[in-house]
Structure formats: structure tokens, C-alpha cells
C-alpha positions as CSV (number, residue, x, y, z in Angstrom):
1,X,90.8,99.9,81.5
2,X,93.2,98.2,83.6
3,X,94.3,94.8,83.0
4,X,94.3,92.0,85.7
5,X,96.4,89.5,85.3
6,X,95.0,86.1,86.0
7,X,97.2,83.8,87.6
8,X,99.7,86.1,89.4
9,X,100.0,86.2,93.1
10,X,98.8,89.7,93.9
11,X,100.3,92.7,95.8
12,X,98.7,95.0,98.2
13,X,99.8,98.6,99.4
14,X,98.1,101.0,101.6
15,X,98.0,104.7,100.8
16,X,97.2,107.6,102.9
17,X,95.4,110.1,100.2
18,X,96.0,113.7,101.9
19,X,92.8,116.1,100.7
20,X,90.8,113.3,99.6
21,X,87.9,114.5,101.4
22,X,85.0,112.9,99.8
23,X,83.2,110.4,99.0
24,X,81.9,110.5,95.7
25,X,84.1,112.9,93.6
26,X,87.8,112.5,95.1
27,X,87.3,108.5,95.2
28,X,86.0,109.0,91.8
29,X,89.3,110.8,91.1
30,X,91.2,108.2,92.7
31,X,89.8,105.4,91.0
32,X,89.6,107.0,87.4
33,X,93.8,107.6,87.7
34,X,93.7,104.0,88.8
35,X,92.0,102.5,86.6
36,X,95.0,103.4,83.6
37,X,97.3,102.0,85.0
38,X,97.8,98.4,83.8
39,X,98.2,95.9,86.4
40,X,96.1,97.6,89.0
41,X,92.8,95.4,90.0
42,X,90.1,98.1,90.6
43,X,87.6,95.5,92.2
44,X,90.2,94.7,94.5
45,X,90.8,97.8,95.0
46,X,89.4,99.2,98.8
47,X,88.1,102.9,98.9
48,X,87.3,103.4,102.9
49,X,84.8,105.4,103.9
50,X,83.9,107.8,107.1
51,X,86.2,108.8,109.3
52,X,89.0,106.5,107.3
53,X,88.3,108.9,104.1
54,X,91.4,109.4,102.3
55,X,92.7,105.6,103.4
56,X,93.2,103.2,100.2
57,X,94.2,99.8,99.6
58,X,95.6,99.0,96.4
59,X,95.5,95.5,94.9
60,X,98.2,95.9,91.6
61,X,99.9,92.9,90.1
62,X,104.1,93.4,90.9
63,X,104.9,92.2,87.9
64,X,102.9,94.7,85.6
65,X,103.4,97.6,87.8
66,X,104.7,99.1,91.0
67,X,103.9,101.0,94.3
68,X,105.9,104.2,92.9
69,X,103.9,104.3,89.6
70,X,100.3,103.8,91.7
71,X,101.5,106.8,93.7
72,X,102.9,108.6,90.9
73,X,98.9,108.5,88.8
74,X,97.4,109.6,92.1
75,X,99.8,112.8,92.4
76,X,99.3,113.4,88.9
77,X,95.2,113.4,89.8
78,X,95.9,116.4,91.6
79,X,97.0,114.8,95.1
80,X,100.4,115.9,96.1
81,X,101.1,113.9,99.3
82,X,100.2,110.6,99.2
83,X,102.0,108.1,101.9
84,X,102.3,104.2,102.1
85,X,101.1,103.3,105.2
86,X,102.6,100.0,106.9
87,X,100.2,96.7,107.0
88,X,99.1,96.2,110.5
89,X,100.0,92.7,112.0
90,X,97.7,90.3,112.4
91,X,97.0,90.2,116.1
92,X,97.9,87.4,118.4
93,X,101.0,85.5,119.1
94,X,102.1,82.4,116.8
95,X,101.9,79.0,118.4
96,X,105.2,77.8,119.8
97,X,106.3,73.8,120.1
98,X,107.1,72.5,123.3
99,X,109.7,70.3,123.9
100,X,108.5,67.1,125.4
């Protein structure tokens, strides 16, 4: 089982999973190759679902382990082109100070 780290700020990736197409066995797959590596969080860990299948969100600790050795288990699961895919902005524009 993986170990979480209790204390340490977090890190997020998103992955693009190319012929992970479904929703019980593949995730299954996914997760299990996950689940070794120490410093990934499985729980916060998001599978999606639907029309998203194949679309992961990693939760790891950075300081246990690293984006290239989450994408390296899931290749070595059988999944030969997996992508990061770049965090979406939060929507809206940031509050500017006027000048009085």
C-alpha cells in the first residue's frame, strides 16, 4: 500500500490515460499500479467517469515521489501513452485596486 504522508502540502497532476476504456477493469488497473508507489494518495486520487474515461487526477506527495515515476507505473500497467494535461484556470478575472 501506498503511504501518505501526513503534513506535506500535496501535489496534483492530471493525466490523459490513452486505451483506458473502462470503468471497472482499466481503472482497476490504474489504481492497482498506483497504489505501489509510495507517496501517491489513492483516496485523493480522481478516476473520471463517462465521456472523461481515461482522464485522471493524481494527488502524490512531491517529496516522496514524482510526476515521471506516476507515469512511468502506469506505462508499465500496460498503457503506453499517457500525457499530463495542463490544470485549467480558475475562471474569472482577479480583483484589481483602484487608485483613489
Amino acid at each position: 500500500m501506498a503511504a501518505v504522508v501526513v503534513g506535506v502540502q500535496a501535489a496534483e497532476v492530471n493525466l490523459k490515460v490513452d486505451g483506458m476504456v473502462c470503468s471497472i477493469g482499466c481503472v482497476s488497473k490504474v489504481k492497482q499500479s498506483l497504489t505501489a508507489l509510495k507517496g501517491v494518495d489513492i483516496k485523493g486520487t480522481k478516476f473520471a467517469l463517462g465521456k472523461q474515461l481515461g482522464e485522471v487526477k493524481v494527488s502524490f506527495c512531491d517529496k516522496t515521489t514524482s510526476k515521471k515515476k506516476i507515469l512511468q507505473a502506469i506505462k508499465k500497467a500496460g498503457y503506453k501513452k499517457v500525457a499530463v494535461v495542463p490544470q485549467k484556470k480558475a475562471k474569472g478575472k482577479a480583483k484589481t485596486k483602484k487608485k483613489a
